[in-house]
C-alpha positions in Angstrom: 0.0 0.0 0.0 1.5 3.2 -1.5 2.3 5.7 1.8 0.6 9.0 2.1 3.2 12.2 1.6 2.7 14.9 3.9 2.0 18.2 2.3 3.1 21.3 4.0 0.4 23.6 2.4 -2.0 21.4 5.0 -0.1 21.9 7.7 0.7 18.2 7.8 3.2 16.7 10.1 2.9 12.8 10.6 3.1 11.4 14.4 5.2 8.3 14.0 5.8 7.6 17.6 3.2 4.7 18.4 3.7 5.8 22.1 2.7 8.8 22.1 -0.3 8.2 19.9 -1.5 5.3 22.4 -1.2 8.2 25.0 -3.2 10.5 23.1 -6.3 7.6 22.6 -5.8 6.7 26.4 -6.9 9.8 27.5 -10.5 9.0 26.4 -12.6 7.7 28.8 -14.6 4.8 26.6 -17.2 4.1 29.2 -18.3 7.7 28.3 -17.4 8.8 25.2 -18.0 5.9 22.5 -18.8 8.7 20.0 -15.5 10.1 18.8 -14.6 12.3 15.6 -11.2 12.6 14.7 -9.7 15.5 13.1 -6.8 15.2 10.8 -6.5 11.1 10.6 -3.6 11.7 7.9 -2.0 8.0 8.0 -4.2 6.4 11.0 -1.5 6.3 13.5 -3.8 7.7 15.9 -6.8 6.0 14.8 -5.5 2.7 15.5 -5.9 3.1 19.2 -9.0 4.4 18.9 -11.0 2.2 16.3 -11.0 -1.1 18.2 -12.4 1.2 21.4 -15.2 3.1 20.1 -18.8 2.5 19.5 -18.8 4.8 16.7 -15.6 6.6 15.2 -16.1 9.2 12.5 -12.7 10.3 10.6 -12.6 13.9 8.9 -9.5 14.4 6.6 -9.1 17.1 4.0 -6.4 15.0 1.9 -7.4 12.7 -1.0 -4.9 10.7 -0.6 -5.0 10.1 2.9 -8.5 9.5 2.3 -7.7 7.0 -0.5 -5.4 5.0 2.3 -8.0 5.1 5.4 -10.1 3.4 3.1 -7.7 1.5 2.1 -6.2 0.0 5.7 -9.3 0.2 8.0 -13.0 -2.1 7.0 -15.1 -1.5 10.0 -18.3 -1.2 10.9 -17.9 1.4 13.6 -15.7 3.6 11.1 -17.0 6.7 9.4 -14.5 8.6 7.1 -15.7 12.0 6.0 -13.4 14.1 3.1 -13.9 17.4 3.4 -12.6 20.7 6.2 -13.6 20.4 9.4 -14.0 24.2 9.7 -17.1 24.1 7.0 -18.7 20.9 8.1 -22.3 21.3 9.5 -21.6 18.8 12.5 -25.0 18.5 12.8 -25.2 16.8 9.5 -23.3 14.0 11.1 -23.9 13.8 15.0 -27.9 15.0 14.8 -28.1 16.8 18.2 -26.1 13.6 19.8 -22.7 14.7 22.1 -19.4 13.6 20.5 -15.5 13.8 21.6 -12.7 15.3 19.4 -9.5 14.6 19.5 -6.5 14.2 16.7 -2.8 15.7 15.8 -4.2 19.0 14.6 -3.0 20.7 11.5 -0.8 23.4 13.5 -2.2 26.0 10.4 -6.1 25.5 11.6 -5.6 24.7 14.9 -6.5 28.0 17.2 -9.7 28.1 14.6 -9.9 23.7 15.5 -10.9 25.4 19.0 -13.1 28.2 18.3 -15.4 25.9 16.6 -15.3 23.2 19.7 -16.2 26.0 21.7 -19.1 26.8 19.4 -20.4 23.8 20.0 -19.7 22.9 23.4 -23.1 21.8 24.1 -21.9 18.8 22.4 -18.8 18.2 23.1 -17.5 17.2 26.5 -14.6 16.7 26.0 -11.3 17.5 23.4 -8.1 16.5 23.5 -4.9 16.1 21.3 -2.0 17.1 20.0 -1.1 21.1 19.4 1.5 23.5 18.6 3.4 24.0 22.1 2.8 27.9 21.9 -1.1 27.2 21.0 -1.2 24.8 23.7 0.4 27.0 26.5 -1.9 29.6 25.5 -4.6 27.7 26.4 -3.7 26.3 29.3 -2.3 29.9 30.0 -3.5 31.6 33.5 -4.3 35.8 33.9 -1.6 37.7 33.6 1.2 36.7 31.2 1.8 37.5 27.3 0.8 34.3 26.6 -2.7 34.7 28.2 -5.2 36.0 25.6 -8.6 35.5 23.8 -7.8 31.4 23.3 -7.4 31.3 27.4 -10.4 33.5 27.9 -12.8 31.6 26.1 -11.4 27.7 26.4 -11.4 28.0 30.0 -14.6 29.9 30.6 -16.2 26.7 29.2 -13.6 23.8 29.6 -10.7 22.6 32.6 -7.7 22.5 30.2 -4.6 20.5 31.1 -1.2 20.6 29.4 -0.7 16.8 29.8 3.2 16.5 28.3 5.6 17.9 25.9 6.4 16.4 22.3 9.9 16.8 20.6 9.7 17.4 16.7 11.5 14.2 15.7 8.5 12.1 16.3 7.0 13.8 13.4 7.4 13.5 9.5 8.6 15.9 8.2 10.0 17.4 12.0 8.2 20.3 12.7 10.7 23.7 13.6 8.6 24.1 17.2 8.1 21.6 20.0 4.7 20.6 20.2 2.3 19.5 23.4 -0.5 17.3 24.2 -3.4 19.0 26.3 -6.9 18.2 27.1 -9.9 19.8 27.6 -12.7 18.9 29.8 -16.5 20.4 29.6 -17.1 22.6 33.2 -20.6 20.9 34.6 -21.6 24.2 34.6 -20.8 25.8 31.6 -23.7 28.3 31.6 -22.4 31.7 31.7 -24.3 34.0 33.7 -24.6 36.7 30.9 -25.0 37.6 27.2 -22.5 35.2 25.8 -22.4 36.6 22.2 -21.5 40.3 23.9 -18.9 38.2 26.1 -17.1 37.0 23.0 -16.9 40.3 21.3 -15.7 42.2 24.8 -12.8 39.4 25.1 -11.9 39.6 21.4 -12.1 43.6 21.4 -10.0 44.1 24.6 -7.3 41.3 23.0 -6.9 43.1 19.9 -5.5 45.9 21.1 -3.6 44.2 24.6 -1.0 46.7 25.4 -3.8 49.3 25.7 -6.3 49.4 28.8 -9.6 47.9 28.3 -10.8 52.1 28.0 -8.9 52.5 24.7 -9.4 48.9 23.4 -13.0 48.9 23.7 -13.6 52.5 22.2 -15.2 51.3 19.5 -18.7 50.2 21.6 -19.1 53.7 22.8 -20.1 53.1 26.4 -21.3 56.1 28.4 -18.6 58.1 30.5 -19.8 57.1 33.7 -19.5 53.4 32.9 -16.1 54.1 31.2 -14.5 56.2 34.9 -15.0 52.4 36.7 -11.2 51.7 37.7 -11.9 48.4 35.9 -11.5 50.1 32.9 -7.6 51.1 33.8 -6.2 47.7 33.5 -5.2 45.8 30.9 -7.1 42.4 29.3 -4.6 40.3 30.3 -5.3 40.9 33.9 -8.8 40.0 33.6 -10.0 36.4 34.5 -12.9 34.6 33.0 -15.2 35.6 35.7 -13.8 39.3 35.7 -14.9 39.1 31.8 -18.5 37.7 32.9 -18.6 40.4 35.0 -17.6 43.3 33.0 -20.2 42.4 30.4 -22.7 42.2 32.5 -21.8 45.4 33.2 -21.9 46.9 29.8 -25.2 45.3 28.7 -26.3 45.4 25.2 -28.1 49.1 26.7 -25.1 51.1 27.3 -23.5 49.9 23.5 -24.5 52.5 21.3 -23.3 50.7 17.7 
């Protein structure tokens, strides 16, 4: 069977270390999660830990060729491989209203969008985990109050406990990638109903991130909220010394009533 060529304009780097890819499918628990999607299959070194285990296992891969050899080296029943970019697909399509885990050896050029969409639909996913760009991954495992610490942080952890699990050298790749890279995971808070206008949360993260070196007075000009709001001392610091909760709070705060655009 003819072996699949990584191709750098997907962001593809192989895992070829079956350790660390039995670690990665270990961290599922299968008593609870026998719905799995995996991102990114490429050439299945993941997936064989995780196709014996699974009630149903759905594949997603981009690549026609690596599509061609899934099809090629896995016949089961409980296998359902999907071509096509996981950033377009209507999950809905596939999982109904059903919950389902992710995990995979993310593309490192989709990756920080990989987690914007889990966090889109965390109502039906409990739980992600995988491999990620070291820097990605320490961002969002990141607490308040570093450079690292930004909109990623904010947003994964309002919803999800994340946990940097263990660092990955580059040679267990093919081709070696230039950065180290990380395995975390992310588990769904029990109570991941925020106690405000979630939409306005999102944009009062990504606004005060965009502009961090500023205070949160200058970076979220743009909503033109009344003085009196705008004096609150709250409003001298910058994002990165915000929490999640400081970020619930704040919103609240603001209210779609005091944005005037």
């Amino acid at each position: 069977m003819k072996n699949v060529r990584p191709k750098k304009k997907l962001g593809q780097h192989f895992l070829t270390d079956l350790n660390v890819a039995k670690k990665i499918a270990d961290l599922l628990d299968y008593s609870t999660h026998q719905n799995v999607l995996e991102i990114g299959p490429g050439t299945g070194v993941l997936t064989q830990y995780l196709v014996s285990k699974t009630a149903k296992l759905h594949l997603i891969e981009v690549d026609e060729e690596s599509i061609y050899f899934l099809q090629k080296k896995y016949n089961s029943k409980v296998l359902n491989l999907i071509q096509g970019d996981f950033l377009k697909l209507d999950l809905k399509t596939i999982f109904g209203n059903n919950a389902f885990s992710v995990i995979g050896n993310f593309p490192y050029n989709i990756s920080s969008q990989i987690v914007f969409k889990v966090i889109e639909n965390k109502i039906q996913i409990p739980f992600f985990a995988g491999m990620f760009q070291k820097e990605v991954a320490e961002r969002l495992c990141e607490p308040p109050g570093s450079k690292k610490y930004g909109i990623l942080s904010v947003l994964s952890q309002l919803y999800y406990k994340t946990e940097y699990l263990f660092t990955v050298a580059p040679i267990v790749f093919k081709p070696p990638p230039k950065v180290d890279s990380a395995v975390i995971k992310l588990t769904r808070k029990e109570n991941f109903n925020l106690a405000c206008d979630e939409t306005l949360l999102s944009r009062v993260v990504k606004l005060s991130f965009q502009q961090r070196r500023k205070t949160l007075r200058n970076s979220l000009k743009t909503l033109n909220l009344p003085d009196n709001l705008r004096e609150d001392s709250i409003f001298d610091l910058r994002p990165e010394k915000l929490s999640g909760d400081d970020f619930i709070q704040l919103t609240k705060r603001i209210g779609y009533g005091n944005i005037s655009n």
